[in-house]
C-alpha positions in Angstrom: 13.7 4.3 33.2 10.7 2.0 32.2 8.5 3.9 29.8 4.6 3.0 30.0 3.0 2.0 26.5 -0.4 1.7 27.9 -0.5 -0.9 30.3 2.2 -2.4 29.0 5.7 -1.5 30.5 8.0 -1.6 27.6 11.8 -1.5 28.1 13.1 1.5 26.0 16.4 -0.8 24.8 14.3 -3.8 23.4 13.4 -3.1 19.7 10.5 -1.7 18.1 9.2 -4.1 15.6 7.9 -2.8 12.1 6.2 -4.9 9.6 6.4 -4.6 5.7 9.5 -3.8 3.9 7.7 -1.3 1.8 8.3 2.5 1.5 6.3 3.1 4.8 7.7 0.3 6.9 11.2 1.7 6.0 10.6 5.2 6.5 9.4 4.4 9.7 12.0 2.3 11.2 14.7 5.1 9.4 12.7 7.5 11.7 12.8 5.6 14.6 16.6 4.2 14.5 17.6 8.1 13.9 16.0 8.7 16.7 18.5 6.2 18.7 16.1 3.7 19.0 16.8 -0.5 18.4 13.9 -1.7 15.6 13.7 -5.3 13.8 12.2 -4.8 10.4 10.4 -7.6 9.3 9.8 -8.5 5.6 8.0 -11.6 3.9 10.0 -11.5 1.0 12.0 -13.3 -1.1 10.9 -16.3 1.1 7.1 -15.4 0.4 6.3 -13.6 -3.0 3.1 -11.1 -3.3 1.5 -10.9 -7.2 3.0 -7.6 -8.2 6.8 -7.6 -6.9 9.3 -9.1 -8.5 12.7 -8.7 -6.4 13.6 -9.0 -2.5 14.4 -5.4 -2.3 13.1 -3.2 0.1 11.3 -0.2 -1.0 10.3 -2.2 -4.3 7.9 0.4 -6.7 5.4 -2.1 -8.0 3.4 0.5 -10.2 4.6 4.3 -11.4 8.0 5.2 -10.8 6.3 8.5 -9.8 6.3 10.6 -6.9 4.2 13.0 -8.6 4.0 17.0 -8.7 7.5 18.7 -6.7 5.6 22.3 -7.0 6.0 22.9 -3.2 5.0 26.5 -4.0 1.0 24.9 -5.3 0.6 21.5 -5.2 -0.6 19.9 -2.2 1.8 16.8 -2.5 4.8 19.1 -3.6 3.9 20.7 0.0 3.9 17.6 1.4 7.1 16.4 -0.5 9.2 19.4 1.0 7.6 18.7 4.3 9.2 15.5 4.6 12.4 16.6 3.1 12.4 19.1 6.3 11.5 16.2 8.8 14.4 14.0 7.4 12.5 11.8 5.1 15.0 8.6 3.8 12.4 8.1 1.3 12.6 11.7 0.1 16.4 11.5 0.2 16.4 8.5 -2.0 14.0 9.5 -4.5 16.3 12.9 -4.8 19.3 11.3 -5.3 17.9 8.7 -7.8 16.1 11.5 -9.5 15.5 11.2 -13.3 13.4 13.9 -16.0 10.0 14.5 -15.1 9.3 18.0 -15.7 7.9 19.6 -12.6 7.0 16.1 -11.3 9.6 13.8 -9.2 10.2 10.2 -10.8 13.5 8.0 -10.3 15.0 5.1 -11.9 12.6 2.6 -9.9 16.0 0.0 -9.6 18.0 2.1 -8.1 15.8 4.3 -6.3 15.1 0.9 -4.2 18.4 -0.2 -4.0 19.3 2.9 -2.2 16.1 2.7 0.8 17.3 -1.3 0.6 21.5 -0.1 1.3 20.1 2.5 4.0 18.1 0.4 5.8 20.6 -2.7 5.7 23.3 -0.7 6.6 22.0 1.2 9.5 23.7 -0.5 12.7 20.7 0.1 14.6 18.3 -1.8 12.4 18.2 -5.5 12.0 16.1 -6.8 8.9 14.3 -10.3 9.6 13.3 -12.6 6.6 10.1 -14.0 7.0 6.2 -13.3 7.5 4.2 -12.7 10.4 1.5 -15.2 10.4 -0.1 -14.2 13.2 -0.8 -11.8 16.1 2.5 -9.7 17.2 4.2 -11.6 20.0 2.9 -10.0 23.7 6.6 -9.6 24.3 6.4 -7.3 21.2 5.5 -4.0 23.5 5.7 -1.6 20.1 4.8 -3.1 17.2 4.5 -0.9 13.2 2.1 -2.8 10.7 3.0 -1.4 7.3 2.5 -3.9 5.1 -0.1 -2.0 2.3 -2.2 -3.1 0.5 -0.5 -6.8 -0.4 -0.9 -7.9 3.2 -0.9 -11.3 3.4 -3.8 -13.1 4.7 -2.4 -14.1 8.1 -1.7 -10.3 9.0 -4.9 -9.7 7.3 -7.2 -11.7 9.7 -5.0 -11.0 12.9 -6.2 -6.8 11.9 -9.5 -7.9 11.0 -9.9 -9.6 14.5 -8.2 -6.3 16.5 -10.3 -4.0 14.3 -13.6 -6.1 13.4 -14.8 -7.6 10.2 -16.6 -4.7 9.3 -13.5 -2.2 9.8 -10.6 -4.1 7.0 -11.5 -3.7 3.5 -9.8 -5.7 0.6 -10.6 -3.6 -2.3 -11.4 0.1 -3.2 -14.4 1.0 -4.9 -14.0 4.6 -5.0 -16.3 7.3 -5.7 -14.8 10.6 -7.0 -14.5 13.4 -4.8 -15.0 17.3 -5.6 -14.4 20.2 -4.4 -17.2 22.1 -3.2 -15.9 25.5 -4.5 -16.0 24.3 -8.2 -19.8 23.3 -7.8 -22.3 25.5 -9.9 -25.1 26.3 -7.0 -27.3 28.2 -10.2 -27.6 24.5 -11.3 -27.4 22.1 -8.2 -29.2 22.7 -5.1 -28.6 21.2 -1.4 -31.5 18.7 -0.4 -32.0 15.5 1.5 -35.0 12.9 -0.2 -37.9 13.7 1.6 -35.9 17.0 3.9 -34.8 14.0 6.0 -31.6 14.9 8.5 -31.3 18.5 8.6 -32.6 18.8 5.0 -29.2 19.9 3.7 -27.0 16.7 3.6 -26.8 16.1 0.1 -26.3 18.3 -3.2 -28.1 17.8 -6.1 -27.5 17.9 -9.9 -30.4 17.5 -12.1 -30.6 15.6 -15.4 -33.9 16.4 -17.9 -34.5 12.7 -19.7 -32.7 14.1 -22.9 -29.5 14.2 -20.7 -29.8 11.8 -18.5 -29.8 9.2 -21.9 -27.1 11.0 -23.7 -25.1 10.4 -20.2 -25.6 7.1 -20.1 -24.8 6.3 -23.8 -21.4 8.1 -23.1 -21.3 6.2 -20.0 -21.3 3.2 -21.8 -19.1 3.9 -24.7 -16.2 5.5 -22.5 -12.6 3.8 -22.3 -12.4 1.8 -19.2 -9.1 0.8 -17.0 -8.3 -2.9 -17.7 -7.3 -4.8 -14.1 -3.8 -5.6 -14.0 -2.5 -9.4 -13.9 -2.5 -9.2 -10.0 -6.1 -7.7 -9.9 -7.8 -10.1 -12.2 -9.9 -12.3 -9.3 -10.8 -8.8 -8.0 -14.5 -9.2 -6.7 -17.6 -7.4 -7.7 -20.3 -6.6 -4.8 -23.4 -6.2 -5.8 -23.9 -3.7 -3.0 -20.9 -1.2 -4.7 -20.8 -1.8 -8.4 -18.7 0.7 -10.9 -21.9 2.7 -11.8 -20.8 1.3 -15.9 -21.6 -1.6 -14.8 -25.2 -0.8 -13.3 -25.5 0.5 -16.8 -24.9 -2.2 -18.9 -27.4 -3.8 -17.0 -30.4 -1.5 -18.2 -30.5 2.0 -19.4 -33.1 2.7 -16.9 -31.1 1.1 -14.1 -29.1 4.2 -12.6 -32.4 6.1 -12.6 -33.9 3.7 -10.3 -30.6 3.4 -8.5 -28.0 6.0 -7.7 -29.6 8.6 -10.0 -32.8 8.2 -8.4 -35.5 11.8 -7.8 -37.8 10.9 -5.7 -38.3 12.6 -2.3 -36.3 15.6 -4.2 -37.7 19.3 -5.5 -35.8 21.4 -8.0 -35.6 24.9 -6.4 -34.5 26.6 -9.7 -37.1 24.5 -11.8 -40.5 25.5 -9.8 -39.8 22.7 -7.2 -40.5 20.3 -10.3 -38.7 17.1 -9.9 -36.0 16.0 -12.5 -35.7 12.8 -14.6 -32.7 11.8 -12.7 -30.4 13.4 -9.8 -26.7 13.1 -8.9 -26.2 13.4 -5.2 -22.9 14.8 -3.8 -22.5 13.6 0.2 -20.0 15.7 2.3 -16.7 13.8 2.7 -14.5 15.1 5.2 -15.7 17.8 8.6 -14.8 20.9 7.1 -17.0 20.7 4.4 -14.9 20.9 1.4 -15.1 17.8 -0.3 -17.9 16.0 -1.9 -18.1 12.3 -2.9 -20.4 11.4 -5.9 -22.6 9.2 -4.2 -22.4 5.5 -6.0 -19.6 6.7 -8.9 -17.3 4.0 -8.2 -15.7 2.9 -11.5 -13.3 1.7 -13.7 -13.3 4.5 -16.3 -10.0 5.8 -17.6 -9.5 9.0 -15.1 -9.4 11.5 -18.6 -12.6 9.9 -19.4 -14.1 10.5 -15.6 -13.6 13.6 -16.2 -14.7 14.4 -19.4 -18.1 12.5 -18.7 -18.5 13.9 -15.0 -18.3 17.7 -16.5 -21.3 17.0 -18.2 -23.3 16.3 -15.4 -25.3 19.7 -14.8 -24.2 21.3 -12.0 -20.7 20.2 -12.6 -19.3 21.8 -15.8 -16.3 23.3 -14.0 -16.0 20.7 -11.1 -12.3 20.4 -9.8 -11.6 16.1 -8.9 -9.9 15.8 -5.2 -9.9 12.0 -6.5 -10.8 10.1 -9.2 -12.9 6.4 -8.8 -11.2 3.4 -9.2 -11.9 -0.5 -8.1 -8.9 -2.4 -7.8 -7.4 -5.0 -4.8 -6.4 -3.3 -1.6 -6.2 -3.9 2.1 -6.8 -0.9 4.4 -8.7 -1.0 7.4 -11.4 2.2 8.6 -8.8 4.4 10.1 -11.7 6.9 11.7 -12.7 4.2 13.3 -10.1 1.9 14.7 -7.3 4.1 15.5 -6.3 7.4 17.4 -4.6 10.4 17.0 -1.3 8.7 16.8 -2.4 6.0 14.5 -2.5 3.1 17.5 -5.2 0.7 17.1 -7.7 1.8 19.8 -7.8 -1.8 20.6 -4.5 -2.8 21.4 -2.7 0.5 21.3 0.7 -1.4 21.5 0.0 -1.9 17.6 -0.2 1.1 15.3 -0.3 1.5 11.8 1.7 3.0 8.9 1.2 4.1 5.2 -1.3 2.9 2.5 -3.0 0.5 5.3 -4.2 3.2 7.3 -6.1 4.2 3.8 -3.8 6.9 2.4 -3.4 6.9 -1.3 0.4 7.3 -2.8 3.4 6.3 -2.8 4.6 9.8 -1.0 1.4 9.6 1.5 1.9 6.3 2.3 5.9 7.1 3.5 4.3 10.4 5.2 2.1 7.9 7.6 5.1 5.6 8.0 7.2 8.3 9.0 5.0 9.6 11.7 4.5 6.4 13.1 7.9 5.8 13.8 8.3 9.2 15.4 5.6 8.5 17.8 6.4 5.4 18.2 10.5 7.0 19.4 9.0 9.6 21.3 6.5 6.8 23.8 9.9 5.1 23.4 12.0 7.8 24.8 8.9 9.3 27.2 9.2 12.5 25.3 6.3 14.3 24.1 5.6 14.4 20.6 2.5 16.5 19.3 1.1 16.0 16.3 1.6 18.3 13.4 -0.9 21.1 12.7 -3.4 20.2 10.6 -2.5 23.5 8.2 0.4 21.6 7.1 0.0 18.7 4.6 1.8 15.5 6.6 -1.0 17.3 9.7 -3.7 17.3 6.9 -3.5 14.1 5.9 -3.1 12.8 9.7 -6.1 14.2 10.9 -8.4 13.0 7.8 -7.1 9.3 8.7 -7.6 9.6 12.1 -11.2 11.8 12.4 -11.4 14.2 9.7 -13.0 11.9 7.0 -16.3 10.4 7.9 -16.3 6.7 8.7 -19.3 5.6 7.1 -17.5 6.4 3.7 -14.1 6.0 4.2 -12.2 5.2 1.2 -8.1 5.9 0.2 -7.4 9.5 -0.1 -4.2 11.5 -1.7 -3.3 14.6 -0.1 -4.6 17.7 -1.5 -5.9 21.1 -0.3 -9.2 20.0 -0.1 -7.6 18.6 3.5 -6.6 21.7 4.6 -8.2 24.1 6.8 -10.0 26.9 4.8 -8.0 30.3 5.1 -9.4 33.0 7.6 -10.2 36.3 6.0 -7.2 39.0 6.4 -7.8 42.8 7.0 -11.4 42.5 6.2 -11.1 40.8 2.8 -12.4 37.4 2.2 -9.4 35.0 1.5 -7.8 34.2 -1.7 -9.8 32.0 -4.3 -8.3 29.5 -7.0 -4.6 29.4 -7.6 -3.8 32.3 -5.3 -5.9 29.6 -2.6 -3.4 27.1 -3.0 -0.1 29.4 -3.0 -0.7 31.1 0.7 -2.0 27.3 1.6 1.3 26.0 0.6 3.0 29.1 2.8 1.3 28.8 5.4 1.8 24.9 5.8 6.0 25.4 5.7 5.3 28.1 7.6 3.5 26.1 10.5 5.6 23.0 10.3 9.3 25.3 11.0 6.7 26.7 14.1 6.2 23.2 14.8 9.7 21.5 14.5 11.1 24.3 16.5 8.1 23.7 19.6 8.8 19.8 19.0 12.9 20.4 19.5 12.1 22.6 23.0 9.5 20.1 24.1 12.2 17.1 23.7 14.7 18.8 25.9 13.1 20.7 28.3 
């Protein structure tokens, strides 16, 4: 029977195409030709190179050979790497299999860790790898269509999202503040205020430098180790409207005081309502209130030094980084925005979106997103229902900060962490767990809800 992809009436035998080669465009036509379902995996390469790979491979690690921390019992992506292990991940499997010494961290042989997604893929009867780049718009015949082409999209693919999405929805390039948690913030120092009480006169916290600190911040500012670009990032742009806040200070010593840093319209509760020689404002960056962006931090600072400099800012001394700032090339477009709950564009929901495009950060995140757009894109396929995961769990997490959670006005690349999460209701009339004990019974209660989950999922599908 026919299956309706919004008005489009989509034969379930004709193929579902997914473009990019990478580790999200593989994941997600694994996902969707395990599912019994025809897909056409397109890939550019070797007939068109990008900067950074070198090979035709599929799956090709251009940077670390890192899937980073495996602690599923602690660590936000070592949650989110046992989720997909339980939601039969190929790029999981791979990496597993290709394993090599890490410690407590997963890292494989790059070579033959993409040699194994590249056999996989290839040798799956049900999926058919075609040579070449989409220069254009997705073919109307195409009736389900996966971008996953990351942050190398080529320019074509680029201006055929940018005209779905709008110019002011696809970035190129991150300049990323860093993010903290709101729990690590010292409220006997920093204080919530908006300039002038404007909004509801709590939108912003504040950390407040005296002019002594404010110029020893700025000399360390400008003596701290930055990160070089790499060869494939060298004609990355500047704007002068988001400069790496090292930069503003080259310019002037004075210059992030009448900038970023700036005091006026602010009152210093725990100073008499004086007003400081310079304040750092903190902006809430995702609905549940956890995480706070550094308003204008974007940098290029080694991320040991970011974190050694950003301690000192008052207010900050014990602050824990959900994300580090960086500038360096990308492509993602302003997921909050432009797509829905199942990561289709809102304006052509025949197209949707998988991995680092969709503005997820990491190699294991950007699979994550490829992997559940191939399972909703087999379940519309197969007129089954298919639910999101819960939030609680990290794939859920991460899903719902792409797709709502995070605000759009400062939507940047994210990695998963617990800072996503929902916070923990109080239990038995004690208020729930702080610090390390936080992230444990997060970490239950996320493989916890995703076996509830799988096992609603599997009734759903046959009844």
């Amino acid at each position: 029977m026919p299956v309706y992809l919004g008005e489009v009436m989509a034969d379930p035998s004709s193929p579902v195409h997914v473009i990019g080669g990478g580790l999200a465009g593989c994941e997600a036509a694994w996902q969707l030709a395990h599912a019994g379902q025809p897909v056409v995996l397109h890939e550019m390469r070797p007939l068109r190179m990008t900067p950074a790979h070198t090979s035709a491979r599929l799956a090709e690690l251009v940077c670390s050979n890192s899937f980073r921390s495996d602690d599923a019992a602690a660590n936000a992506v070592g949650v989110l790497h046992a989720e997909m292990r339980r939601l039969g991940s190929l790029i999981l499997a791979c990496a597993d299999a290709e394993r090599v010494p890490a410690g407590s961290a997963l890292a494989v042989d790059r070579e033959r860790f993409s040699t194994a997604v590249d056999n996989a893929v290839v040798g799956h009867p049900l999926i058919t790898v075609s040579r070449g780049e989409i220069g254009g718009p997705p073919p109307t015949d195409w009736t389900s269509v996966i971008i996953a082409t990351g942050p190398l999209t080529s320019a074509p693919l680029a201006e055929t999202l940018r005209t779905l999405t709008g110019a002011d929805a696809l970035a190129f390039f991150d300049a990323i503040a860093p993010i903290v948690y709101r729990d690590s913030i010292d409220f006997s120092v920093a204080w919530y205020q908006s300039r002038w009480d404007k909004g509801d006169g709590r939108d912003y916290i504040n950390c407040p430098f005296d002019r002594e600190g404010y110029e020893t911040f700025v000399a360390a500012l400008l003596a701290a180790e930055k990160m070089p670009f790499r060869d494939w990032e060298q004609d990355t742009p500047y704007f002068e409207g988001c400069l790496p806040i090292e930069v503003m200070a080259e310019r002037g010593r004075d210059t992030l005081a009448f900038g970023p840093m700036k005091p006026v319209g602010l009152r210093n509760p725990h100073a008499g309502g004086g007003r400081a020689h310079a304040v750092v404002q903190l902006r809430q960056d995702n609905a549940l209130g956890t995480l706070y962006n550094i308003v204008g931090f974007q940098t290029k600072l080694k991320h040991a030094e970011q974190v050694r400099l950003f301690r000192t800012i008052p207010g900050l001394a014990h602050a824990e980084f959900a994300r580090l700032g960086g500038v360096h090339r990308n492509t993602f477009v302003n997921s909050p925005r432009v797509l829905d709950g199942q990561l289709r564009l809102r304006a052509e929901p025949r197209i949707r979106l998988g991995g680092q495009i969709t503005g997820c950060e990491g190699y294991v995140e950007s699979a994550a997103m490829g992997l559940l757009a191939g399972r909703f894109a087999a379940a519309e396929r197969r007129g089954v229902p298919f639910d999101p995961p819960p939030a609680t769990t990290a794939i859920g997490a991460l899903l719902r900060h792409i797709t709502g959670g995070a605000s759009a006005e400062t939507y940047q690349p994210m990695n998963v962490n617990f800072g996503l999460f929902p916070a923990l209701a109080p239990t038995g009339g004690k208020r729930p767990p702080r610090g390390a004990d936080r992230k444990r019974e997060m970490a239950r209660r996320a493989l916890a809800d995703l076996e509830e989950w799988i096992g609603v999922q599997a009734v759903s599908a046959v009844g």
